[in-house]
C-alpha beads as a LAMMPS data file, in Angstrom:
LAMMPS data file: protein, C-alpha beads

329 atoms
328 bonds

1 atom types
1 bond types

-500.0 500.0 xlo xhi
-500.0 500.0 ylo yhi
-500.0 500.0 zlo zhi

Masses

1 110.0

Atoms # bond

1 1 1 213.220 429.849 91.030
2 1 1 213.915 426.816 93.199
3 1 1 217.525 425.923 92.685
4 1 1 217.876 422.905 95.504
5 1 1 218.101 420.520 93.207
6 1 1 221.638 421.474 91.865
7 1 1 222.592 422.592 95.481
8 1 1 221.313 418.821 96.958
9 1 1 223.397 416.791 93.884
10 1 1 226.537 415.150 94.828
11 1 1 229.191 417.085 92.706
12 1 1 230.522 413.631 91.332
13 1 1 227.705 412.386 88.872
14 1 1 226.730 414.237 85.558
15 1 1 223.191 415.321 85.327
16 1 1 220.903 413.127 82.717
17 1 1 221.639 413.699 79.076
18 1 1 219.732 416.749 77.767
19 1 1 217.931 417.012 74.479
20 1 1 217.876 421.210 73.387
21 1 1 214.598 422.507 73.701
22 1 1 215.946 425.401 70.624
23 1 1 218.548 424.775 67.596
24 1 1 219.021 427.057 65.539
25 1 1 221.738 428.346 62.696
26 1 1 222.891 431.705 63.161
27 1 1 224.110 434.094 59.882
28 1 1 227.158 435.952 62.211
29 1 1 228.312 437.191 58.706
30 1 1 231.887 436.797 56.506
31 1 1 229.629 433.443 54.869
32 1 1 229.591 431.937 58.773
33 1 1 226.447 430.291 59.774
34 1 1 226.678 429.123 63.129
35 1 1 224.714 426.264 65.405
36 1 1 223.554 427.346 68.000
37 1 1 221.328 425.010 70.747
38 1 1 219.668 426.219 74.005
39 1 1 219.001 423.143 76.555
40 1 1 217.642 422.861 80.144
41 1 1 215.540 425.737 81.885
42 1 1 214.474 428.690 80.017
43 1 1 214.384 431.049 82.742
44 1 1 216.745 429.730 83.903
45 1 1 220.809 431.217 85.076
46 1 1 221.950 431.894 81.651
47 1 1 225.123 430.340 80.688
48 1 1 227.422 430.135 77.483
49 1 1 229.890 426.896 76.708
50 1 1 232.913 427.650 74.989
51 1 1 234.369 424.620 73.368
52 1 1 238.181 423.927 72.903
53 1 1 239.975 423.553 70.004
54 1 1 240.022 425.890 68.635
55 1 1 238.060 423.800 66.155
56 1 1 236.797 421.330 68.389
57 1 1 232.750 421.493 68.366
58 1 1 230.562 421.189 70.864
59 1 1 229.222 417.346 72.112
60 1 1 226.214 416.665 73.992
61 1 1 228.131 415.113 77.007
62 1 1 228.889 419.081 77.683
63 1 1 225.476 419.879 78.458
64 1 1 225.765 417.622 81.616
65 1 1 227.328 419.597 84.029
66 1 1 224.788 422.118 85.111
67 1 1 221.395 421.286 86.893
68 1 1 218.725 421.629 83.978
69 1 1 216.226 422.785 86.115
70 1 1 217.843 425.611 86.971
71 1 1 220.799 426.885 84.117
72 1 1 219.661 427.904 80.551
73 1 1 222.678 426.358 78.656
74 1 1 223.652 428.020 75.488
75 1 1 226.425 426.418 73.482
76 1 1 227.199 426.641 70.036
77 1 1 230.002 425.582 67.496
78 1 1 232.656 427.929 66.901
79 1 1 233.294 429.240 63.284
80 1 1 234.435 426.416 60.857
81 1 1 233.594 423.239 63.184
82 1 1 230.935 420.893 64.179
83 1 1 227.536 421.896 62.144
84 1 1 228.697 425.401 61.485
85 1 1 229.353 426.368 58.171
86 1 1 231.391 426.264 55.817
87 1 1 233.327 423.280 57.614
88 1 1 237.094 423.735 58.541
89 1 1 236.964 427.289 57.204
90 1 1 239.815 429.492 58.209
91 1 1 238.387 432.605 56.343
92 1 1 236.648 435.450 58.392
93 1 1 238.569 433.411 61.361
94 1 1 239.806 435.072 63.805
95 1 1 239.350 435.346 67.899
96 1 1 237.927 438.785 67.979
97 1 1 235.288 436.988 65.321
98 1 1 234.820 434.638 67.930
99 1 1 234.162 437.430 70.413
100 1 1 232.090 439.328 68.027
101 1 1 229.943 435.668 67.584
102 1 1 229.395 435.309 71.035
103 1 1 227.942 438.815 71.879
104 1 1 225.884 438.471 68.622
105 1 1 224.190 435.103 70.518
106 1 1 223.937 436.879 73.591
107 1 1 221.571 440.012 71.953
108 1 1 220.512 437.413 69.356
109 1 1 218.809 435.136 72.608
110 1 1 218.047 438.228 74.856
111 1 1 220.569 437.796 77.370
112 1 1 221.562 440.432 79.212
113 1 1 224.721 438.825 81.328
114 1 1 225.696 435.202 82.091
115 1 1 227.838 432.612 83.212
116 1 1 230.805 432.219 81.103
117 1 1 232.079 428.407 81.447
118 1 1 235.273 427.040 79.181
119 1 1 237.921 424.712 79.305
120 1 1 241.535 424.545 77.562
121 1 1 240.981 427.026 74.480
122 1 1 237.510 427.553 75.901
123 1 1 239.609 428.633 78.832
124 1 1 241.466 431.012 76.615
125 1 1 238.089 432.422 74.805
126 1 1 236.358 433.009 78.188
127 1 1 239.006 435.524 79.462
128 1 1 239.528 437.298 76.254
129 1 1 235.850 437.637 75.875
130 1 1 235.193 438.653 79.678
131 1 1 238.087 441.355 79.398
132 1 1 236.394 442.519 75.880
133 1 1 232.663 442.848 77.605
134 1 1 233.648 442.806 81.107
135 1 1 229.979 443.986 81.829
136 1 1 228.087 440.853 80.760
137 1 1 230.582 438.172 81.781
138 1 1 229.041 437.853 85.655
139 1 1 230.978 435.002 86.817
140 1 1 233.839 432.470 84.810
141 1 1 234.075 428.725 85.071
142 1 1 237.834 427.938 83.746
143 1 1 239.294 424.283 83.308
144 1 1 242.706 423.303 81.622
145 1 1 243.593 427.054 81.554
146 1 1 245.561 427.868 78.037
147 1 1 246.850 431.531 78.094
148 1 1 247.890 431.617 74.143
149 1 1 251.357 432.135 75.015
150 1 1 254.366 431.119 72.870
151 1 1 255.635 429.321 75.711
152 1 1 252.327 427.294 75.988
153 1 1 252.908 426.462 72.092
154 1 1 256.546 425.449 72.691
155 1 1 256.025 423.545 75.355
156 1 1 253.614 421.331 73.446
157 1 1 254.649 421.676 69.368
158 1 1 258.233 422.003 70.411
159 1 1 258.958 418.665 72.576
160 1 1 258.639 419.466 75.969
161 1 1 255.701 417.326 76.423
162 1 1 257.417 414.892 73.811
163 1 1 260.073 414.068 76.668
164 1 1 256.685 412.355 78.801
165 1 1 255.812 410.744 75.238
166 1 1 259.146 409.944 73.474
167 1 1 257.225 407.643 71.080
168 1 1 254.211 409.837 70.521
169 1 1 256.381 412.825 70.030
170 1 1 258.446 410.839 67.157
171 1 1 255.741 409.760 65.370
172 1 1 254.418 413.061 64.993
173 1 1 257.609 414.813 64.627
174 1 1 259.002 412.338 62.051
175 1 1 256.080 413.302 59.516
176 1 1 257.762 416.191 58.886
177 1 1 261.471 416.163 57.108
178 1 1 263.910 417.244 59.552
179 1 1 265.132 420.616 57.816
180 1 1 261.281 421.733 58.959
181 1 1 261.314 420.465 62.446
182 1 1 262.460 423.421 63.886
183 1 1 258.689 424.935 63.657
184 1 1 256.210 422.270 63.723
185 1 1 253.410 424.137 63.676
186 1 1 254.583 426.037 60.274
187 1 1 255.433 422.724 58.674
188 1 1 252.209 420.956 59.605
189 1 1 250.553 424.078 58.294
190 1 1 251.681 423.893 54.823
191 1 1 250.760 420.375 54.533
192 1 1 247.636 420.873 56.289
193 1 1 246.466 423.547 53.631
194 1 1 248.288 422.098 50.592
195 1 1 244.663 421.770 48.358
196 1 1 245.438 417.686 48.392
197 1 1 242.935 416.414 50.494
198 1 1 244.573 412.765 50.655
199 1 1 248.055 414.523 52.271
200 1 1 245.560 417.087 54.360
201 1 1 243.697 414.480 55.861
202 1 1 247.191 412.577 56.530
203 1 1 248.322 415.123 58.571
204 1 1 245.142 416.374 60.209
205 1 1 244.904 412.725 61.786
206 1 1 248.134 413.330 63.084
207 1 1 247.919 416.271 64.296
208 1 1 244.479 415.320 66.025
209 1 1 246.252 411.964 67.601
210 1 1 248.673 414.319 69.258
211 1 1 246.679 415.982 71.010
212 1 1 244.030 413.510 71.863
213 1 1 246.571 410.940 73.019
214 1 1 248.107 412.849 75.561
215 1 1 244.645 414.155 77.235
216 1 1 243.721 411.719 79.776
217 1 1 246.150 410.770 82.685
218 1 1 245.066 406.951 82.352
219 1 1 246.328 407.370 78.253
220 1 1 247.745 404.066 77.247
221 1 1 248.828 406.411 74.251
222 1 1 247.303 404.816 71.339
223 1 1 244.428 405.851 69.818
224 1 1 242.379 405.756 66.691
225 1 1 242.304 408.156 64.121
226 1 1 239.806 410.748 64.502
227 1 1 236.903 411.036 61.653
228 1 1 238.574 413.202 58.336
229 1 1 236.096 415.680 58.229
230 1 1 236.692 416.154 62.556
231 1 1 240.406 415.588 61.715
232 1 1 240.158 418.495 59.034
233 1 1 238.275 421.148 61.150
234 1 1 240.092 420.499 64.275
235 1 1 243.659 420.677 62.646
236 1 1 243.296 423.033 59.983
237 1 1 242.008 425.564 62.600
238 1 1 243.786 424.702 65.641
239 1 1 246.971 425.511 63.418
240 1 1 245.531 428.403 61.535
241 1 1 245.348 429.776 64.853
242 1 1 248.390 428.771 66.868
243 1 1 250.297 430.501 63.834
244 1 1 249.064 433.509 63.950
245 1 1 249.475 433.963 67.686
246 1 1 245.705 433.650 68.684
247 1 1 245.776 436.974 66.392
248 1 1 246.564 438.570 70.192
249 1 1 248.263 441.983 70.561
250 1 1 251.132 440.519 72.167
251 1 1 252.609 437.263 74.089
252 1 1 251.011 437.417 77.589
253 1 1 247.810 439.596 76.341
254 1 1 246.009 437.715 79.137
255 1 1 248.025 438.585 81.896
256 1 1 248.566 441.987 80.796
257 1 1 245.119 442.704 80.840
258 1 1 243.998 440.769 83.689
259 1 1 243.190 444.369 85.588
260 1 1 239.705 444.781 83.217
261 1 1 238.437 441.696 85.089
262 1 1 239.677 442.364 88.589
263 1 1 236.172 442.314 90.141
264 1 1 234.802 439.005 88.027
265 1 1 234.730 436.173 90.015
266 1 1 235.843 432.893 88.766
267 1 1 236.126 429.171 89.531
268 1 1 239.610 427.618 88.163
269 1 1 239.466 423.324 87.851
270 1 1 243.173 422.534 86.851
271 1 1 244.315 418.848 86.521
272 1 1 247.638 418.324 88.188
273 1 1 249.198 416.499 85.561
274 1 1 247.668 418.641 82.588
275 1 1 250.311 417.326 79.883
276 1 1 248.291 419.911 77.119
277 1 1 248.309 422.836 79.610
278 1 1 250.436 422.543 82.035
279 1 1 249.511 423.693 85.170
280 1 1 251.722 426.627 86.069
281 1 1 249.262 428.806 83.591
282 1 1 246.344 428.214 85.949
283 1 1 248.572 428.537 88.867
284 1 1 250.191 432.092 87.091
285 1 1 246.408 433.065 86.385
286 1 1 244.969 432.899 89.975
287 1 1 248.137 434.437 91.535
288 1 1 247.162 437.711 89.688
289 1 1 243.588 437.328 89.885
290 1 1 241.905 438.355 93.545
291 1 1 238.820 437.050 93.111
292 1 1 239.706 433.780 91.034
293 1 1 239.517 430.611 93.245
294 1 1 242.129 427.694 91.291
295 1 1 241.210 423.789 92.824
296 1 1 243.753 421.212 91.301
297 1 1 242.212 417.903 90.602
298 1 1 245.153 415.855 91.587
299 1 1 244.766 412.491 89.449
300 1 1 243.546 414.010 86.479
301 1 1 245.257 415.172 82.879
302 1 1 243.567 417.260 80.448
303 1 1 240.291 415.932 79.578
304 1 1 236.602 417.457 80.433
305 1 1 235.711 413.685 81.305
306 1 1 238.570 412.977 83.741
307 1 1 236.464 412.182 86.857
308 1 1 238.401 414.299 89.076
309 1 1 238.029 417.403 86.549
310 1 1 234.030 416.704 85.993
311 1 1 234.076 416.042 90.229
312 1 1 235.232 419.835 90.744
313 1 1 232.882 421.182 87.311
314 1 1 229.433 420.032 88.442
315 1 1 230.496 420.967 92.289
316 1 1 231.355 424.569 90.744
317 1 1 228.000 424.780 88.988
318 1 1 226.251 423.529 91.862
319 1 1 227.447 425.930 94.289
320 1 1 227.290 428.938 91.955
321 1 1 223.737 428.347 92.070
322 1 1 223.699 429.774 95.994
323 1 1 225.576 433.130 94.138
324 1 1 223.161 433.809 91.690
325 1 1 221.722 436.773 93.700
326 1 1 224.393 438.767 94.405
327 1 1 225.477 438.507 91.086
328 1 1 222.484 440.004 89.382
329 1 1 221.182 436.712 87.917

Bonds

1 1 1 2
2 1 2 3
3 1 3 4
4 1 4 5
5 1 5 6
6 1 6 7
7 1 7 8
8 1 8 9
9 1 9 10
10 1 10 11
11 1 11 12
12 1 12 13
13 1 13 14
14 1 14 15
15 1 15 16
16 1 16 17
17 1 17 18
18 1 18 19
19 1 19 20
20 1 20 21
21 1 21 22
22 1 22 23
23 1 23 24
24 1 24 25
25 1 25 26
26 1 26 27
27 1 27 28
28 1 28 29
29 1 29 30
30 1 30 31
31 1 31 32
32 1 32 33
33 1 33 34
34 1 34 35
35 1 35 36
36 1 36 37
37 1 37 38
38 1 38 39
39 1 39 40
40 1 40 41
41 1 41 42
42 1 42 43
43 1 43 44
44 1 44 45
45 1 45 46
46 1 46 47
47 1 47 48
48 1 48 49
49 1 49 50
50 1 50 51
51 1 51 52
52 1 52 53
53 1 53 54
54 1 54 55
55 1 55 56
56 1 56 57
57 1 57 58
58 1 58 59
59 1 59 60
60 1 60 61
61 1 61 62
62 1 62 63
63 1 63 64
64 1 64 65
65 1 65 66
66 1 66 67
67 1 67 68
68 1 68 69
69 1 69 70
70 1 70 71
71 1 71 72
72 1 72 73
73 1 73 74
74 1 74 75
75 1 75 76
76 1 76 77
77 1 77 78
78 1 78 79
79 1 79 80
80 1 80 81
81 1 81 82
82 1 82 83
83 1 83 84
84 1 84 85
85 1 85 86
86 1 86 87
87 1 87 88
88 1 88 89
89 1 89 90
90 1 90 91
91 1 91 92
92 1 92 93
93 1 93 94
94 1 94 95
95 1 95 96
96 1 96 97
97 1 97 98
98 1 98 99
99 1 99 100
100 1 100 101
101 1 101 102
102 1 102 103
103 1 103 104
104 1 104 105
105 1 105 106
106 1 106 107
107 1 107 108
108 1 108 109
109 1 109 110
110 1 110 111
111 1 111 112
112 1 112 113
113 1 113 114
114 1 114 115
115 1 115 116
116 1 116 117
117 1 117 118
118 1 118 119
119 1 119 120
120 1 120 121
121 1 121 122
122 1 122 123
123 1 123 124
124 1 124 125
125 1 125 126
126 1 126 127
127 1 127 128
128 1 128 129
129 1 129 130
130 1 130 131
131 1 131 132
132 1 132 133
133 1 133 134
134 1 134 135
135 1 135 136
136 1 136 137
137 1 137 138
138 1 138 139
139 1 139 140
140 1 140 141
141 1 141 142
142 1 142 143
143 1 143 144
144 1 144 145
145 1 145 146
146 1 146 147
147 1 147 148
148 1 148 149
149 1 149 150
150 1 150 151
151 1 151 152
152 1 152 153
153 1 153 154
154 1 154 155
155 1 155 156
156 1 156 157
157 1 157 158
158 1 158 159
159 1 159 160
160 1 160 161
161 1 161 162
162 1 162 163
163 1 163 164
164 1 164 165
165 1 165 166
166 1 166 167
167 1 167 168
168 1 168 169
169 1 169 170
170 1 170 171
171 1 171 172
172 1 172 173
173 1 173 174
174 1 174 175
175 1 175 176
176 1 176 177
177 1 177 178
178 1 178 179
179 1 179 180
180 1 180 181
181 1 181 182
182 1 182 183
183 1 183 184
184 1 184 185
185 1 185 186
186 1 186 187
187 1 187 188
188 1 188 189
189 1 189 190
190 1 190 191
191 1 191 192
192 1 192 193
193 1 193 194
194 1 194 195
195 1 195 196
196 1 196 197
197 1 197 198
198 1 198 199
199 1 199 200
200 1 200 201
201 1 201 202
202 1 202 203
203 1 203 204
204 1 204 205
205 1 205 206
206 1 206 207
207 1 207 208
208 1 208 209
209 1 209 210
210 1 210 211
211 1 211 212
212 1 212 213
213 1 213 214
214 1 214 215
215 1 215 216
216 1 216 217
217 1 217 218
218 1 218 219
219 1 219 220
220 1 220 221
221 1 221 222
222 1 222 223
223 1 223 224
224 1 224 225
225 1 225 226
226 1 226 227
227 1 227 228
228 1 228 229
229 1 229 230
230 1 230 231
231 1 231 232
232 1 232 233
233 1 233 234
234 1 234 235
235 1 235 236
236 1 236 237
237 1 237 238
238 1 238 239
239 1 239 240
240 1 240 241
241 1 241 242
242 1 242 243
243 1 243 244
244 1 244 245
245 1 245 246
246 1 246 247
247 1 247 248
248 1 248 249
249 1 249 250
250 1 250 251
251 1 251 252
252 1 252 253
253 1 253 254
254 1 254 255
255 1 255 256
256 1 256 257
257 1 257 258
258 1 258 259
259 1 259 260
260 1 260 261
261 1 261 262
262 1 262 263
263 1 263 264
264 1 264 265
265 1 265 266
266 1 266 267
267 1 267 268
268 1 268 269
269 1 269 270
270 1 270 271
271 1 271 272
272 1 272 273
273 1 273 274
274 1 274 275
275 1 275 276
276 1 276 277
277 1 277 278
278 1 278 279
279 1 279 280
280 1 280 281
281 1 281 282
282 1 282 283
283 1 283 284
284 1 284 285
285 1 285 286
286 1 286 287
287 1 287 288
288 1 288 289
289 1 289 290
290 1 290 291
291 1 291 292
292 1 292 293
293 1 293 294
294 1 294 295
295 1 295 296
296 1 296 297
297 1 297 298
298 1 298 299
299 1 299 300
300 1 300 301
301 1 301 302
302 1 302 303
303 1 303 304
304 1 304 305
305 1 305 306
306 1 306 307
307 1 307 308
308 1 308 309
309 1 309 310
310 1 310 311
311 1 311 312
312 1 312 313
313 1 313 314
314 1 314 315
315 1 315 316
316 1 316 317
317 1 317 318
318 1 318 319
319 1 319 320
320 1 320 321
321 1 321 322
322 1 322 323
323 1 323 324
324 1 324 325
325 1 325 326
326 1 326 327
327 1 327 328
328 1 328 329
């Protein structure tokens, strides 16, 4: 396979929009059917895209950062969110149904390992999934690295990033009455699955502004609100999740069982002023990782788009490219 054309692109510009050459909708089980697209070259280096969220959904924009002629690009949306159905579903919803999901593509498309590549709770996914099936994770592309760690939640739900945003963080906070703003994320929960869909989609839009407000470094802070039915899937699972402790073991899982993936390589894009994620997780995560290489961006926030971020993505997936033989792809 002739891979120069990834290796010859300067890392800076996106490749051309892709159309997917498959889409189809995957029965995973538990009532999930998932969607599920393959894009670029067929025989090509096999690679999965793990959204963020969770609850976000997949966009085409994502496609963009691998050469087509030379990756296979499988992405899909995650259980509850974008075309997968039922929409903003919590049942049957769980991480390890995640992981379960993913492997079930991976026999499902006759792939025997591949690149892993996932940003913020993508981020998360990835490593949980790699330390899971350590044998068919061959190499991991990480940005905005979220470990799932209380601290991570405080930091953002708890008004440590509401000290950068003091105006934001009110808005947000002052939904809630203050006898329940000690746990934001159990108070937003309650509202967000109260069965009135006028007071869900209130606070789904608010929850979703939150987040997407603080994402880019050049945020001006206001935004629109998102869609409902977005607003709904995004929020409804996000906190479904985040209250139930990524349904991990323990606080730190990650860490602790950073040892199973000792001998995976991986590529870590940070942005330096990651107000979502900050970046001492990323920093944390490549300290205890040999073989993990962790590039700040250093004018960049949170966002896949930030051109600093999407700089250090397509140069990653570019140079991989030069790897693919001593990884066994």
């Amino acid at each position: 396979m002739d891979k120069s054309a990834g290796q010859k692109r300067a890392a800076h510009h996106l490749f051309p929009p892709l159309t997917p050459y498959d889409q189809r909708m995957l029965d995973v089980g538990d009532g999930h059917v998932l969607h599920v697209e393959q894009c670029g070259n067929p025989d090509g280096v096999p690679v999965v895209v793990l959204h963020g969220g969770p609850g976000g959904g997949c966009s085409p924009s994502m496609r963009r950062y691998f050469d087509p002629d030379a990756y296979r690009i499988v992405l899909f949306d995650q259980r509850g969110c974008g075309r997968s159905r039922p929409h903003a579903s919590t049942e049957a919803n769980t991480t390890w149904h995640l992981i379960a999901d993913i492997e079930k593509i991976r026999k499902t498309l006759g792939i025997d390992r591949w690149v892993v590549f996932g940003g913020s709770w993508g981020a998360t996914l990835s490593l949980l999934y790699a330390q899971k099936h350590p044998d068919r994770a061959a190499y991991l592309i990480l940005r905005g690295v979220f470990l799932l760690t209380r601290a991570e939640l405080d930091w953002f739900y708890g008004g440590g990033a509401g000290r950068f945003w003091p105006d934001l963080w009110a808005r947000f906070r002052d939904l809630i009455p203050e006898d329940e703003r000690g746990d934001l994320i159990e108070a937003y929960g309650k509202r967000l699955f109260s069965g009135n869909r006028a007071q869900e989609i209130r606070y789904a839009q608010a929850w979703a502004n939150w987040e997407n407000a603080l994402a880019s470094i050049s945020s001006h802070g206001r935004v629109g609100n998102s869609p409902a039915d977005y607003a709904l899937a995004f929020a409804r699972i996000e906190n479904h999740y985040f209250r139930n402790g990524g349904f991990l073991e323990c606080d730190g899982q990650i860490l602790r069982d950073l040892p199973l993936i000792a001998d995976i390589p991986a590529s870590i894009v940070q942005g330096r002023y990651d107000m979502i994620c900050p970046p001492d997780a990323a920093w944390t995560l490549a300290q205890n990782w040999p073989r993990a290489e962790l590039r700040f961006a250093p004018m960049a926030g949170h966002a896949l788009s930030e051109p600093g971020i999407s700089d250090e993505l397509v140069r990653t997936t570019c140079n991989l490219l030069r790897q693919t033989g001593q990884l066994g792809l």
